[in-house]
C-alpha positions in Angstrom: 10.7 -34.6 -31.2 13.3 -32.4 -31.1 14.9 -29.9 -29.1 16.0 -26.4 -30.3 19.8 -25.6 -30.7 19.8 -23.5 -27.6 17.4 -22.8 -24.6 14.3 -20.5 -25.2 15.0 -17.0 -23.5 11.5 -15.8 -23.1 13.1 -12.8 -21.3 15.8 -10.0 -22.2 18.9 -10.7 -20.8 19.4 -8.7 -17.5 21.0 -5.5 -17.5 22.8 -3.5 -15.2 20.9 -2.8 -11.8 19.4 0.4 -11.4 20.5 1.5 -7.6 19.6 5.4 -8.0 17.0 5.8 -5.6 16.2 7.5 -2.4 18.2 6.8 0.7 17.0 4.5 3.2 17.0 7.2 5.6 14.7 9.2 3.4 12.2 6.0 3.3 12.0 5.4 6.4 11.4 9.0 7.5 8.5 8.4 4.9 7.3 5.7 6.9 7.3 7.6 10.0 5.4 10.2 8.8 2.9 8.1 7.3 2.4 6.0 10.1 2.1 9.8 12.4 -0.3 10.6 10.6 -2.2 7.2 10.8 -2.1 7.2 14.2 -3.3 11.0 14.9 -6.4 10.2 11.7 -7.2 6.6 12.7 -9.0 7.9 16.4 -11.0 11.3 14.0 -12.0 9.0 11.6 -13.3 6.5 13.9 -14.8 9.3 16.3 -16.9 10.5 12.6 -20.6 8.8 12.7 -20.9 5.8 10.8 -23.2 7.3 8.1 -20.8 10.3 7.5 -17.9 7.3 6.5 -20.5 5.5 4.1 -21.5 2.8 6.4 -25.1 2.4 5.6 -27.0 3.3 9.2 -29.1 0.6 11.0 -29.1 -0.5 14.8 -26.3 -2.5 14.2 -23.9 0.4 12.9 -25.4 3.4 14.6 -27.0 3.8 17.8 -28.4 7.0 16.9 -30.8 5.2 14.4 
């Protein structure tokens, strides 16, 4: 058997790195909002009856049942 001239480059060669973006203070103020509003949705959604949030209702799910 034998082996080609030069390696196999199943890949295009790497180019130049791409650092436009937003700012890292931008992200994480995205994180901080997103995790606001988690943690002001997160108590609602868990107040909503379980048969209003798709969970089929029985005994075991809702006590109003």
């Amino acid at each position: 058997m034998t082996t080609p001239d030069r390696p196999l480059r199943l890949v295009p060669p790497a180019g130049p790195v791409d650092l436009a973006g937003p700012s890292r203070a931008a992200l994480l103020g995205a994180v901080d909002v997103a995790v606001g509003l988690l943690t002001v949705h997160l108590p609602r959604w868990h107040a909503v009856p379980p048969r209003w949030r798709g969970v089929p209702s029985g005994p075991d799910t809702d006590p109003a049942t």
